[in-house]
FIFI-759169 format. One record per atom (N, C-alpha, C): residue number from 1; residue in one letter; atom name; x, y, z. Coordinates in pm, 1 decimal. Example, Ala and Ser with C-alpha at 12.3 -4.5 7.8 and 13.67 -1.06 7.14 Angstrom:
2
SITE   pos   code   site       east      north         up
SITE     1      a      N     1319.0     -569.0      780.0
SITE     1      a     CA     1230.0     -450.0      780.0
SITE     1      a      C     1320.0     -330.0      780.0
SITE     2      s      N     1285.0     -225.0      708.0
SITE     2      s     CA     1367.0     -106.0      714.0
SITE     2      s      C     1290.0        3.0      787.0
This chain:
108
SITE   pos   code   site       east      north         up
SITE     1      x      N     -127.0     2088.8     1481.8
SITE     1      x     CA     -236.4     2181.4     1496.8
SITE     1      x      C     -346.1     2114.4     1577.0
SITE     2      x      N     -394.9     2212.6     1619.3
SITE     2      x     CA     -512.6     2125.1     1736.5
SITE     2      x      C     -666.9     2225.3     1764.2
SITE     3      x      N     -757.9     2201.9     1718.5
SITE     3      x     CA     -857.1     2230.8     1766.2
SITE     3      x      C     -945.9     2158.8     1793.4
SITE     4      x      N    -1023.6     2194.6     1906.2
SITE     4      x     CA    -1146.8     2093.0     1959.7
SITE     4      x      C    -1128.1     1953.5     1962.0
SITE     5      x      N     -966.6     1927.8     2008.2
SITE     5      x     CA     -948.9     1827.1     2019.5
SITE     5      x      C     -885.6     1697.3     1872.5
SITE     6      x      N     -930.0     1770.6     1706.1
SITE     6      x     CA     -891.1     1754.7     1615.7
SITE     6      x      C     -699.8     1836.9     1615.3
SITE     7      x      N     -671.0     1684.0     1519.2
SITE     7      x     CA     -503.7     1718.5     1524.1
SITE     7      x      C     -489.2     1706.7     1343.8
SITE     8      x      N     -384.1     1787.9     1279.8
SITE     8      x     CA     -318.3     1735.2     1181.2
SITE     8      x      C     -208.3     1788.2     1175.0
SITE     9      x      N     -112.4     1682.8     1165.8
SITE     9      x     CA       42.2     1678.2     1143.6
SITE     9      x      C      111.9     1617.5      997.1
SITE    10      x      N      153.4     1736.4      938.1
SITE    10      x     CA      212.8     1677.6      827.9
SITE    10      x      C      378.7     1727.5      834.1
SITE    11      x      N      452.7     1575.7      766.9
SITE    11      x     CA      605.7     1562.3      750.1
SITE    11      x      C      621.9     1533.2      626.2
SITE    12      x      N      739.5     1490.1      628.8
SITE    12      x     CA      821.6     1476.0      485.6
SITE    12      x      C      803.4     1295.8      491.7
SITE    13      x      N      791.5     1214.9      447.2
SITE    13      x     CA      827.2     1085.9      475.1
SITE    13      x      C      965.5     1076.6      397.0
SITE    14      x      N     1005.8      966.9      460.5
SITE    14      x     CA     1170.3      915.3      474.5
SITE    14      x      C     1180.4      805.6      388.2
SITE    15      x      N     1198.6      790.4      231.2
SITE    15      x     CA     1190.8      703.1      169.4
SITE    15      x      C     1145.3      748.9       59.0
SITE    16      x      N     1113.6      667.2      -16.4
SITE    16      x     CA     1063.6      627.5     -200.9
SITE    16      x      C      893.5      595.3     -186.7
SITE    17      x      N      811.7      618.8     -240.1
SITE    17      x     CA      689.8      574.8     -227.4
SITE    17      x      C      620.3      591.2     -328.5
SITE    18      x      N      605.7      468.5     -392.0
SITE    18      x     CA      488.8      438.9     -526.3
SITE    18      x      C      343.4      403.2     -483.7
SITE    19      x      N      292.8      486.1     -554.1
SITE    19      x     CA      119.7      505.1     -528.6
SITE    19      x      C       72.6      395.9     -686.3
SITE    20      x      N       37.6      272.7     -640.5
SITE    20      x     CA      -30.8      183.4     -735.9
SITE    20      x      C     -154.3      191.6     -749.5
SITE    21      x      N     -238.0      196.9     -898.3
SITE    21      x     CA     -407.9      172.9     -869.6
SITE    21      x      C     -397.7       49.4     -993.9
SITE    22      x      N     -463.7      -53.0     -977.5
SITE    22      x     CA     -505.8     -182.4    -1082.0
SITE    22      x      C     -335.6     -165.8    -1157.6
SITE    23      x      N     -218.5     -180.4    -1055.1
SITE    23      x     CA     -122.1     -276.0    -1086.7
SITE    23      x      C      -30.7     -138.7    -1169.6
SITE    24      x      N      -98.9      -36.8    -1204.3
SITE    24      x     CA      -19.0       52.9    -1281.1
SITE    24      x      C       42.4      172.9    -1159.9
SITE    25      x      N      170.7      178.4    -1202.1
SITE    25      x     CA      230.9      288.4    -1101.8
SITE    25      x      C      194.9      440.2    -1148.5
SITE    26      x      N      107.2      504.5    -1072.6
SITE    26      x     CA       30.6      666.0    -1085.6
SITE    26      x      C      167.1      783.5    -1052.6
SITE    27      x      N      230.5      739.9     -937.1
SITE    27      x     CA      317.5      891.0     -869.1
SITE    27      x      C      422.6      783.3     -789.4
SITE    28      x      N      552.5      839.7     -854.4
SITE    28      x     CA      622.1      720.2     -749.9
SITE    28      x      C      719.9      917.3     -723.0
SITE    29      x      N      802.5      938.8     -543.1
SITE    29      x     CA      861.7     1015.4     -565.4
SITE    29      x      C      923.5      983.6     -440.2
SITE    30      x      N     1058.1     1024.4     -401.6
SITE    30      x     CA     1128.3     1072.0     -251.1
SITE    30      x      C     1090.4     1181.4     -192.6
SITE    31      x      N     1024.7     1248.3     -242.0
SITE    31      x     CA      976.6     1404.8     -176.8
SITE    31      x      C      789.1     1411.6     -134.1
SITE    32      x      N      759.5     1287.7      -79.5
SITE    32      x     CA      628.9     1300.3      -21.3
SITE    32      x      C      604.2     1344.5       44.2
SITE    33      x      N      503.0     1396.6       97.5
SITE    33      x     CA      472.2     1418.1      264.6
SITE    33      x      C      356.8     1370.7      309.4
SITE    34      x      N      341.1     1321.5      434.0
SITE    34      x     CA      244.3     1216.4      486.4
SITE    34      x      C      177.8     1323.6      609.4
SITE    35      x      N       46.8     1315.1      585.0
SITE    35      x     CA      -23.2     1416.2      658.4
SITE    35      x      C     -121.5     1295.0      737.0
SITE    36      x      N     -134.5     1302.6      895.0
SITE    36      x     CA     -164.5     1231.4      989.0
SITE    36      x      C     -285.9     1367.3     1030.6
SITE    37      x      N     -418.5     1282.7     1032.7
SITE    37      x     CA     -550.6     1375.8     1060.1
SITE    37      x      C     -621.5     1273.3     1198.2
SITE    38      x      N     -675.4     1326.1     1247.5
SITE    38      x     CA     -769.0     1292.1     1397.0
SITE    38      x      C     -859.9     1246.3     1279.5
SITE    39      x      N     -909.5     1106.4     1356.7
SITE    39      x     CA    -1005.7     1003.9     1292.4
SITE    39      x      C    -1049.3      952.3     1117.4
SITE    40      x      N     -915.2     1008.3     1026.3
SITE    40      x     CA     -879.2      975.7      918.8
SITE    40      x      C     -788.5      931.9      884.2
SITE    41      x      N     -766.3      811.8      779.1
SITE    41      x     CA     -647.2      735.1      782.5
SITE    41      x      C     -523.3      827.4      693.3
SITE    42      x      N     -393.6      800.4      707.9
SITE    42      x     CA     -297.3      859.6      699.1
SITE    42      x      C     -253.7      912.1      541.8
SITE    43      x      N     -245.7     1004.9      474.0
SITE    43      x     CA     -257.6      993.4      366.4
SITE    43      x      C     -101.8     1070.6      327.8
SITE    44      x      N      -11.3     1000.7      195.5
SITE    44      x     CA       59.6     1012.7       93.5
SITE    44      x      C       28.3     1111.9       17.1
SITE    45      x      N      110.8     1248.4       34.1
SITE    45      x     CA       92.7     1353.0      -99.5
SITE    45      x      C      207.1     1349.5     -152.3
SITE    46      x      N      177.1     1359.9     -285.0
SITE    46      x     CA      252.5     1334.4     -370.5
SITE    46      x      C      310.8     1519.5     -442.2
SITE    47      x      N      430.8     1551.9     -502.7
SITE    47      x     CA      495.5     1647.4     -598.3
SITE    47      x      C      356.5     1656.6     -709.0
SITE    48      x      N      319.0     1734.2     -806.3
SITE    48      x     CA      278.1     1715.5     -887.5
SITE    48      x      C      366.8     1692.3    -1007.2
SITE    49      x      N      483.8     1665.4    -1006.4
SITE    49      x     CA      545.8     1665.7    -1113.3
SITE    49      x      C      616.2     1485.7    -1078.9
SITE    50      x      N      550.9     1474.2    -1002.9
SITE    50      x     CA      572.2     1292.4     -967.1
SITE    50      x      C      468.3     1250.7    -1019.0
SITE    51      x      N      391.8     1279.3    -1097.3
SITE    51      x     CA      236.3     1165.9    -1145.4
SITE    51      x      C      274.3     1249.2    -1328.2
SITE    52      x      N      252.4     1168.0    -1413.9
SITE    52      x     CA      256.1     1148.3    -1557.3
SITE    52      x      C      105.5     1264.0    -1549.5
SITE    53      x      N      127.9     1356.2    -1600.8
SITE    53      x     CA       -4.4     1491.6    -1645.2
SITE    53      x      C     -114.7     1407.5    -1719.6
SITE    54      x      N      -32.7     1299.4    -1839.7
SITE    54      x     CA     -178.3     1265.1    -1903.4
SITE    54      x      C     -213.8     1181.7    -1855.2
SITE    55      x      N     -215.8     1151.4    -1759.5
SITE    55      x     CA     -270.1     1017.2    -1646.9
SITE    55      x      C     -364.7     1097.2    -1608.5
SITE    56      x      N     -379.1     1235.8    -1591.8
SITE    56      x     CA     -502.2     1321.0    -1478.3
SITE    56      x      C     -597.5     1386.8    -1610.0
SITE    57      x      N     -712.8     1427.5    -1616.2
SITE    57      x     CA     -806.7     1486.7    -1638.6
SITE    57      x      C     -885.1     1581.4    -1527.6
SITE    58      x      N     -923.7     1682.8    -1583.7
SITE    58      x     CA     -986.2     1828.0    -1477.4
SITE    58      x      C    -1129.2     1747.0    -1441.8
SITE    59      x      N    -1169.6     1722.9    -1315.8
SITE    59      x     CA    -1313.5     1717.5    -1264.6
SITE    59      x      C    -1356.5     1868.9    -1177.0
SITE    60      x      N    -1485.4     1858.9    -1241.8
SITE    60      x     CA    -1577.9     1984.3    -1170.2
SITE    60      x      C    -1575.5     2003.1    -1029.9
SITE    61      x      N    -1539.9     1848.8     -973.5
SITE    61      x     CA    -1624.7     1826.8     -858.1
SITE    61      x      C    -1503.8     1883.4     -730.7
SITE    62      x      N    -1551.1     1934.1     -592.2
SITE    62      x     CA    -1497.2     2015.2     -535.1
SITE    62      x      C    -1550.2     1941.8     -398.5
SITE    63      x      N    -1441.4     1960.4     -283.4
SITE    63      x     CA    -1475.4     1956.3     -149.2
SITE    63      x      C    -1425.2     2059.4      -11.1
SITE    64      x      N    -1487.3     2052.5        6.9
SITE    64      x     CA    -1423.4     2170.3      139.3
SITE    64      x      C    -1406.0     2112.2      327.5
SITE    65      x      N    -1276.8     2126.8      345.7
SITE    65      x     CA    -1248.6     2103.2      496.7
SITE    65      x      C    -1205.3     2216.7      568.7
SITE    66      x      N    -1264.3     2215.2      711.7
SITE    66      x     CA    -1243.4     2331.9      780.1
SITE    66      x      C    -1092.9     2338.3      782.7
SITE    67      x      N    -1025.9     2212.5      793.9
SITE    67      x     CA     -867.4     2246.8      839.9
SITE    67      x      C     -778.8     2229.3      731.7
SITE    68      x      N     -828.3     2184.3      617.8
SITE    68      x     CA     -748.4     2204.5      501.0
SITE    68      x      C     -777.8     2273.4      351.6
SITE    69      x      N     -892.0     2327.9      311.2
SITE    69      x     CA     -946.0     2412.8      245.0
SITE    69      x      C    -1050.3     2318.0      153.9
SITE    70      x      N    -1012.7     2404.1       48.1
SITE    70      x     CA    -1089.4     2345.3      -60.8
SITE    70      x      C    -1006.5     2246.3     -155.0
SITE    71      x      N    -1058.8     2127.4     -178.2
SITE    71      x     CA     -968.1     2048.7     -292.5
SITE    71      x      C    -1047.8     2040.4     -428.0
SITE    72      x      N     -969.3     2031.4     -506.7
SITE    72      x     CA     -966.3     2047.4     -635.0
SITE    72      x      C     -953.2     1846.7     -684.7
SITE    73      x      N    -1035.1     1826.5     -763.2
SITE    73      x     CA    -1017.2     1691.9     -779.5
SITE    73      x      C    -1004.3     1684.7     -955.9
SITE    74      x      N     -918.5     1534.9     -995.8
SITE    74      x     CA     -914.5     1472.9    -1084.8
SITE    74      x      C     -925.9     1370.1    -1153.9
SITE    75      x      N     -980.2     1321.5    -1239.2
SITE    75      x     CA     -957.0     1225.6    -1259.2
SITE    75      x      C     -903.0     1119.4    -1313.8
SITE    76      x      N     -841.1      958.6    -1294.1
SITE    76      x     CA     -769.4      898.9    -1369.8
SITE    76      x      C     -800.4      814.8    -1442.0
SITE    77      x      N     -668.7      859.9    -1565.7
SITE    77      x     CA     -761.5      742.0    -1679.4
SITE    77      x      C     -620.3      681.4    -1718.8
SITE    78      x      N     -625.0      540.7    -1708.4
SITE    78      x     CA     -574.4      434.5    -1650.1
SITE    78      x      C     -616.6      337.0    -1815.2
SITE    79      x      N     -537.2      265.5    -1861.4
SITE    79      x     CA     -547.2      180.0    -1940.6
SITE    79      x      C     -721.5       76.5    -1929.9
SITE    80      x      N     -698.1       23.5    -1816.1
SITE    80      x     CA     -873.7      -10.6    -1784.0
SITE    80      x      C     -951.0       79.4    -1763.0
SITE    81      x      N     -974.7      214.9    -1802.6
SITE    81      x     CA    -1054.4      285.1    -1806.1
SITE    81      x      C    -1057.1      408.0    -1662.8
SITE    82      x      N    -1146.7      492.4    -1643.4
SITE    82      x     CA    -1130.8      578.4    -1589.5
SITE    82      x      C    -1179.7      567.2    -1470.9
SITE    83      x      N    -1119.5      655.0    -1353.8
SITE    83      x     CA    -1122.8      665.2    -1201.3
SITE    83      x      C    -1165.3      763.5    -1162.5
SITE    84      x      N    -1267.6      808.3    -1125.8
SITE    84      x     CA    -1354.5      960.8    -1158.8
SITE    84      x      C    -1274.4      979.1    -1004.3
SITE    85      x      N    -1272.4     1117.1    -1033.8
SITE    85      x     CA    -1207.6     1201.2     -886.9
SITE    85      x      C    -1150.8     1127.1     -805.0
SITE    86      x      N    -1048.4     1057.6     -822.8
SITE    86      x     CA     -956.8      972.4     -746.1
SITE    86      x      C     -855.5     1048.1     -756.8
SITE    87      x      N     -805.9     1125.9     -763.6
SITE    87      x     CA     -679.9     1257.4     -719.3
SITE    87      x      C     -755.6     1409.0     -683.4
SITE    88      x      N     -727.7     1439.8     -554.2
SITE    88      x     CA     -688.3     1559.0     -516.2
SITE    88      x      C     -616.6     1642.2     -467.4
SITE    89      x      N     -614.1     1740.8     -432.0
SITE    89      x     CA     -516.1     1862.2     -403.9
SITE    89      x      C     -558.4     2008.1     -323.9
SITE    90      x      N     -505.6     2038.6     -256.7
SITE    90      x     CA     -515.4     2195.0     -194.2
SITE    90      x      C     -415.3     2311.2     -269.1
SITE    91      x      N     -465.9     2329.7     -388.4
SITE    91      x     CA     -421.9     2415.2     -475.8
SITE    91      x      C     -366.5     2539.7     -367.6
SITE    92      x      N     -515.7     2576.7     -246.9
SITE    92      x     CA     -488.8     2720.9     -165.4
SITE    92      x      C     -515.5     2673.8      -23.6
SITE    93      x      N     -450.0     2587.1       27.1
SITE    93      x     CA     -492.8     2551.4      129.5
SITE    93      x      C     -491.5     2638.1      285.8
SITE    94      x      N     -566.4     2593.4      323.9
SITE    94      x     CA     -536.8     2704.7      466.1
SITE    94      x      C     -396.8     2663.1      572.1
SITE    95      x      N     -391.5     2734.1      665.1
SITE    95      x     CA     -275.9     2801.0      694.2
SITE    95      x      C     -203.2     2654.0      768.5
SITE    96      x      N     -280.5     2583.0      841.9
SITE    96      x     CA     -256.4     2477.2      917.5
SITE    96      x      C     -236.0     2362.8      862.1
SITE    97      x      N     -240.5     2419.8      692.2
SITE    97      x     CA     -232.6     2236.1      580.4
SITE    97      x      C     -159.4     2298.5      488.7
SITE    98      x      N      -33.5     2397.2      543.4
SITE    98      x     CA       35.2     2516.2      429.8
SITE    98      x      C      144.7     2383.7      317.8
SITE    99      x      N      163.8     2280.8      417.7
SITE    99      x     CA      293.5     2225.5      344.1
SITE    99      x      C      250.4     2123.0      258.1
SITE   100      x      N      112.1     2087.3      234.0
SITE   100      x     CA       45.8     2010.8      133.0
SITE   100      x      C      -50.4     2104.9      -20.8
SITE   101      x      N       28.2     2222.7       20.6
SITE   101      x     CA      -36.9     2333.1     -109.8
SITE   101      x      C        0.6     2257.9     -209.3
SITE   102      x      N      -56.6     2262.2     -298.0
SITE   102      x     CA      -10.9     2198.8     -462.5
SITE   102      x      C        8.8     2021.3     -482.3
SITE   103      x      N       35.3     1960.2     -338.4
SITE   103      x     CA       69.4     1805.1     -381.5
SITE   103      x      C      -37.6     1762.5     -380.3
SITE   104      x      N      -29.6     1632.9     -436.2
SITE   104      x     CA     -156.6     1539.5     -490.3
SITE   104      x      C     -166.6     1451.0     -392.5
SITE   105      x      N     -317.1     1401.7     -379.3
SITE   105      x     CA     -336.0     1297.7     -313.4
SITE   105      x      C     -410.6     1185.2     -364.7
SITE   106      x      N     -426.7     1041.5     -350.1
SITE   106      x     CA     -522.9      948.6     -433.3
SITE   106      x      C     -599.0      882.5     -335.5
SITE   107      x      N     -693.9      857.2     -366.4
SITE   107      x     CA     -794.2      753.2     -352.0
SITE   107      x      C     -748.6      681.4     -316.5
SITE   108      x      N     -767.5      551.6     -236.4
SITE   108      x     CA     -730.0      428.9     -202.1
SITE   108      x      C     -755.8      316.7     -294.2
């Protein structure tokens, strides 16, 4: 997709990919997809049924992108304690970010 010179391309990645935070494995799955954005680094979405449910908690907090909608954030709570809005998602995403509807994404 391309406007004003902004690109995003999302695929399937080819492989296994475990998402680690402080040494504990969050979402490990074969069915990722890796979404490549103009002047943002490359990001890992994850199945939602690849991350353990009681690992996530509901946050209020909300963001909005012109080319991928609104995300919905969560947060993780992790044996050392909690990771405020370090998972999100495009529950309804718009039309040009259709194949990342529902998967998760983390924080770095």
């Amino acid at each position: 997709m391309g406007i004003s010179g902004y690109r995003i391309d999302i695929s399937d990645y080819d492989g296994r990919v475990t998402a680690l935070r402080g040494g504990v494995a969050v979402a490990e799955s074969d069915a990722v997809k890796i979404l490549r954005e103009t002047r943002l680094p490359n990001y890992h979405y994850f199945p939602k049924q690849a991350v353990d449910p009681e690992l996530l908690a509901p946050s209020s907090h909300r963001t909005f992108c012109p080319f991928k909608g609104t995300a919905t954030y969560w947060h993780l709570d992790l044996p050392e304690g909690r990771v405020e809005n370090a998972v999100w998602s495009y529950e309804t995403p718009l039309d040009e970010s259709a194949e990342i509807g529902g998967y998760l994404g983390f924080m770095g």
